[in-house]
C-alpha positions as CSV (number, residue, x, y, z in Angstrom):
1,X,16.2,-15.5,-62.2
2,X,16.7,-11.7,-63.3
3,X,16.3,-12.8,-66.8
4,X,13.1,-14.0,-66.2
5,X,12.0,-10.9,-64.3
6,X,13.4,-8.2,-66.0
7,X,14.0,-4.6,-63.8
8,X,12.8,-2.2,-64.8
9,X,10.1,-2.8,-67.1
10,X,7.5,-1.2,-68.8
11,X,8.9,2.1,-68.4
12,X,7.5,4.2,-71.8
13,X,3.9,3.2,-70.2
14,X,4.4,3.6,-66.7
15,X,5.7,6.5,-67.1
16,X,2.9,7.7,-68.9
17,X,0.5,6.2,-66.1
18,X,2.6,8.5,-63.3
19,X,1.8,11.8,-65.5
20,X,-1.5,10.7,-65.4
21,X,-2.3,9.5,-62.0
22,X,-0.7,13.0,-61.2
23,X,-3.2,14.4,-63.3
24,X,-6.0,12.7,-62.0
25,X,-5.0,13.1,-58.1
26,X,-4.8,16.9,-59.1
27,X,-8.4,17.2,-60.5
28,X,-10.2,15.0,-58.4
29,X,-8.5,16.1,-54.3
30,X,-6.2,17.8,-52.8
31,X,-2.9,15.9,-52.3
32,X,-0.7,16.1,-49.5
33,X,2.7,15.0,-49.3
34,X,5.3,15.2,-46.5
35,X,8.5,13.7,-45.9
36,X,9.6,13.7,-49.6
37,X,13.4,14.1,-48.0
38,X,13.2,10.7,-46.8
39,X,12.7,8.6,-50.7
40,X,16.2,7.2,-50.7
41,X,18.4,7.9,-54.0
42,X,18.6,4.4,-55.4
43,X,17.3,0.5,-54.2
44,X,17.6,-2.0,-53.3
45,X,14.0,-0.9,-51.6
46,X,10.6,-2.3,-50.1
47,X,7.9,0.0,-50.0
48,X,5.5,-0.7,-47.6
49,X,2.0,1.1,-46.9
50,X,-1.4,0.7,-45.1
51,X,-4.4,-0.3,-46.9
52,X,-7.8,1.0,-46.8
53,X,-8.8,2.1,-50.2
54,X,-8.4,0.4,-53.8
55,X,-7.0,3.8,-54.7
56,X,-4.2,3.2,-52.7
57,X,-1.6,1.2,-55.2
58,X,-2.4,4.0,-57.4
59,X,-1.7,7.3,-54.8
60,X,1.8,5.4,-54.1
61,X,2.5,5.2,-58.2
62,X,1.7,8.7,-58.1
63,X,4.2,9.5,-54.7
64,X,7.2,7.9,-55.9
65,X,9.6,8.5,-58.6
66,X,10.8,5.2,-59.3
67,X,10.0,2.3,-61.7
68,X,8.1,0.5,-59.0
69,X,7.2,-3.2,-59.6
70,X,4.2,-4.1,-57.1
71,X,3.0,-7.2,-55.6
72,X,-0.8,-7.6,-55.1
73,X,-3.5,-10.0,-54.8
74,X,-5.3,-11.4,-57.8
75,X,-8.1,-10.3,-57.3
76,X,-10.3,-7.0,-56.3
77,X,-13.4,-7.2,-54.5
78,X,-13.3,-4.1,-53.2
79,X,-12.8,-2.1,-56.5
80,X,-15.1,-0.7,-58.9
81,X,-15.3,-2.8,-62.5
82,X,-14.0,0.7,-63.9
83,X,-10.6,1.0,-62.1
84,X,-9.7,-2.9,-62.1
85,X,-8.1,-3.0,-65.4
86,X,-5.4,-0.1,-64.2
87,X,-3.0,-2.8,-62.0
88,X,-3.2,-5.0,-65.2
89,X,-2.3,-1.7,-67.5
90,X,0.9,-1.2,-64.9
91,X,1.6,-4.7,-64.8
92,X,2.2,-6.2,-60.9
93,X,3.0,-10.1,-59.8
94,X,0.0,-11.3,-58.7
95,X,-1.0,-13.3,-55.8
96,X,-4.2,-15.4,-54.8
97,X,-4.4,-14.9,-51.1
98,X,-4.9,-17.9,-49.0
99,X,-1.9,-19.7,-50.4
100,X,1.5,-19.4,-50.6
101,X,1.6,-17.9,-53.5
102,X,5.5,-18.8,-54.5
103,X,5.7,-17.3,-57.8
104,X,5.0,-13.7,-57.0
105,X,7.2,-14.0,-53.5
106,X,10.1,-15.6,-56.5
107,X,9.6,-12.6,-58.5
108,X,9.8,-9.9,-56.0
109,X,12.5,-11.8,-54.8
110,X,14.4,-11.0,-58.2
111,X,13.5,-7.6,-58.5
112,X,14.8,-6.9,-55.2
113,X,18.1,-8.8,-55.9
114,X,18.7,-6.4,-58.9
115,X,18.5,-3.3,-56.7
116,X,14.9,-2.6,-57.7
117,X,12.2,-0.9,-55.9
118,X,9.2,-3.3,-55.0
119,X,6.1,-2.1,-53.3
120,X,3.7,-4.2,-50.9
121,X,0.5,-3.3,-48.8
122,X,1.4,-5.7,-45.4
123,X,-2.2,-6.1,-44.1
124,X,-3.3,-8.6,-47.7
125,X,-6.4,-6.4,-48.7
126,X,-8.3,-3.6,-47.6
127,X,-10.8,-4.6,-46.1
128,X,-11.3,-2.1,-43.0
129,X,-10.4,1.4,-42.7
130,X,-7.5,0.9,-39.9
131,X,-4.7,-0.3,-39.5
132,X,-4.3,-4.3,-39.2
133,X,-1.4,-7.0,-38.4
134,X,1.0,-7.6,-41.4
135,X,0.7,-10.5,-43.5
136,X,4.7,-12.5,-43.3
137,X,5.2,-11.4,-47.0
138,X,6.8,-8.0,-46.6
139,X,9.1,-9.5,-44.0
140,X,9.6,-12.2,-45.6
141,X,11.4,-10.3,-48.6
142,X,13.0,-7.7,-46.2
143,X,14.9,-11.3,-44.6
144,X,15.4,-12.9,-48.0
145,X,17.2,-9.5,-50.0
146,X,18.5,-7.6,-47.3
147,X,16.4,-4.6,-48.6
148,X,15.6,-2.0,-46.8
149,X,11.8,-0.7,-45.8
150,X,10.5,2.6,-46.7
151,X,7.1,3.1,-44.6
152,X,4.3,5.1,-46.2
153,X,1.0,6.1,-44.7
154,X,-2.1,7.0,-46.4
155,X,-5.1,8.3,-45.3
156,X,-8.4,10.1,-46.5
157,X,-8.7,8.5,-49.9
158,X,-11.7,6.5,-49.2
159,X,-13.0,10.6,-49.1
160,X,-12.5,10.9,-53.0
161,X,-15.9,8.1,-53.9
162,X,-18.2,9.1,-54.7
163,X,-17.2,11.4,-57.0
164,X,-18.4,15.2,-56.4
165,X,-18.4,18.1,-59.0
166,X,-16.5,21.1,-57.4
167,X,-15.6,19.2,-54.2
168,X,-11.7,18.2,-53.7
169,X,-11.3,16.1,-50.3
170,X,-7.9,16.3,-48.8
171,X,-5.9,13.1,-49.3
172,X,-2.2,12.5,-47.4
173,X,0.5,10.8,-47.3
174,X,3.2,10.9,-45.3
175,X,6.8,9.3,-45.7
176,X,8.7,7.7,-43.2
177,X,12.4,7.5,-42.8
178,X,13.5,4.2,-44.1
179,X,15.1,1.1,-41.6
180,X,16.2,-2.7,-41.7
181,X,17.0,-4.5,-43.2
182,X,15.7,-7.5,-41.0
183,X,17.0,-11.2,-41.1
184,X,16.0,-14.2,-39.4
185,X,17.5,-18.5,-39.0
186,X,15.9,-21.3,-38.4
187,X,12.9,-22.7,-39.6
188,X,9.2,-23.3,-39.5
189,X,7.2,-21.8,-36.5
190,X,10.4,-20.4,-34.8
191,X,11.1,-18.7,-38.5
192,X,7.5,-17.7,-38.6
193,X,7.4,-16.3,-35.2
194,X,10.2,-13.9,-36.2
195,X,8.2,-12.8,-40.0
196,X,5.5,-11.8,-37.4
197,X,8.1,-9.8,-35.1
198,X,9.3,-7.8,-37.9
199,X,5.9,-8.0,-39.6
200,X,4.8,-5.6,-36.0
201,X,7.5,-3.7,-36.1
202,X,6.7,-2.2,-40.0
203,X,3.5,-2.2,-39.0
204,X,4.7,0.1,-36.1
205,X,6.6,2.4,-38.5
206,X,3.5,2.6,-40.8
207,X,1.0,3.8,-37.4
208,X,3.5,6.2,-36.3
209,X,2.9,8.4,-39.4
210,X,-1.1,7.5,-39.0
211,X,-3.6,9.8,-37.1
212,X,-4.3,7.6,-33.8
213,X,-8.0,7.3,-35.1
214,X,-6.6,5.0,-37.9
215,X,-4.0,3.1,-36.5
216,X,-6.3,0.3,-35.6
217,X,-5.1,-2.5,-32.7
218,X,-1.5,-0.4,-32.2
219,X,-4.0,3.0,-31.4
220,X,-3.1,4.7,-28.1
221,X,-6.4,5.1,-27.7
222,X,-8.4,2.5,-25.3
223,X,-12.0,3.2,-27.3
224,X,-10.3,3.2,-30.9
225,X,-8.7,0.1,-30.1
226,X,-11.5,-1.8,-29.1
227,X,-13.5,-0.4,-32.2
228,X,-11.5,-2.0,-34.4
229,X,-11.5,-5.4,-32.7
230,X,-12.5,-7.9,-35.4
231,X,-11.0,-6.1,-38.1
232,X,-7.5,-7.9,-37.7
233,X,-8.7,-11.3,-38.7
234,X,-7.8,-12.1,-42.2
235,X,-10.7,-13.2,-44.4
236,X,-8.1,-15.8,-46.0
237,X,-6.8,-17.3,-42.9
238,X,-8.5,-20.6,-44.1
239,X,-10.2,-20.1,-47.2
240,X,-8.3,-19.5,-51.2
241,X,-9.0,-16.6,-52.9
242,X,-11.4,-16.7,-55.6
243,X,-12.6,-20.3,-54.1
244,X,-16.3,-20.9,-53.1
245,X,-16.9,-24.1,-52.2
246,X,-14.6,-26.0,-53.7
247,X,-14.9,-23.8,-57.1
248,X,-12.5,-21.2,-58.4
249,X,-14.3,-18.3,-60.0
């Protein structure tokens, strides 16, 4: 399986795509980073972070100093025709959300298994600006590799769009102290039923480094927990990516 999926890869333009993103960030905000003392030295490693902007695969590229490989839905309906050719240019395993999407869970698996560094956004899109329940992937891997999870949050980028002349908003992120790995037995619901236990408990991790007003359903607060009620359905739960009424676009 490694020789199929090859770690690291791509490393001449990837490298090339951290300088810039650093350049970029640099420009256009300014970037916060705390708990840099927490990146472990060496993999195997799942990086996990929330998602509310389609800037967000590109802040963690810019965080981390590893070869990351990334696993990501298909699409981008919530990104700009002008940024949607960067995850191509990096090079991730795509998924279609709304299936099982084996291939990409295979590969990760692999990269994983060869000490690699993988990174995942839990929630399966970004569609809200809080914090929402994981999708079983993440977990999933964490069982299946015995890698550990590195929580990241990241908050303030949806500030950047639109662009301003002479304006830099503040974007974070903050870096949590890594834990697992997780394993589970059995199978079918009483497996699934322990993907979503673990799947709450990175999701956990993940609000503890988020201001309350963004943590969603796992806020402290009464008011900001019942604002975001509705958020935590996934728009895949029973439809297929990219499929409108019985036609794939």
């Amino acid at each position: 399986m490694s020789e199929k999926y090859p770690y690291p890869r791509r490393q001449i333009s990837r490298k090339l795509i951290h300088y810039l993103t650093i350049a970029a960030f640099n420009i256009l905000t300014d970037f916060q980073i705390e708990g840099r003392e927490n990146l472990p030295k060496e993999g195997p490693l799942l990086v996990v972070a929330n998602h509310f902007c389609f800037v967000d695969p590109v802040a963690v590229v810019r965080t981390v100093p590893w070869p990351m490989e990334f696993v990501g839905g298909a699409e981008f309906p919530h990104a700009p025709k002008i940024v949607q050719s960067l995850p191509k240019l990096w090079g991730f395993f795509p998924l279609r959300r709304g299936t099982a999407s084996r291939d990409a869970l295979r590969a990760a698996e692999a990269v994983l298994k060869q000490d690699g560094v993988l990174g995942i956004f839990p929630e399966g899109g970004s569609w809200a600006e809080v914090l929402r329940p994981a999708r079983p992937g993440a977990a999933y891997l964490s069982s299946r590799t015995g890698a550990k999870i590195l929580p990241i949050a990241l908050y303030g980028f949806n500030d950047i769009f639109p662009l301003q002349l002479g304006q830099r908003p503040t974007v974070h992120v903050r870096i949590g102290k890594p834990f697992g790995p997780f394993t589970t037995t059995g199978r079918g619901r009483e497996r699934r039923q322990q993907l979503d236990e673990i799947g709450q408990k990175i999701m956990q991790r993940i609000a503890d480094l988020l201001p309350d007003e963004f943590r969603g359903y796992l806020a402290e607060d009464p008011e900001t927990r019942a604002a975001a009620k509705g958020t935590e359905i996934y728009p895949w739960e029973d439809a297929v990516e990219g499929e409108v009424e019985g036609e794939v676009h």
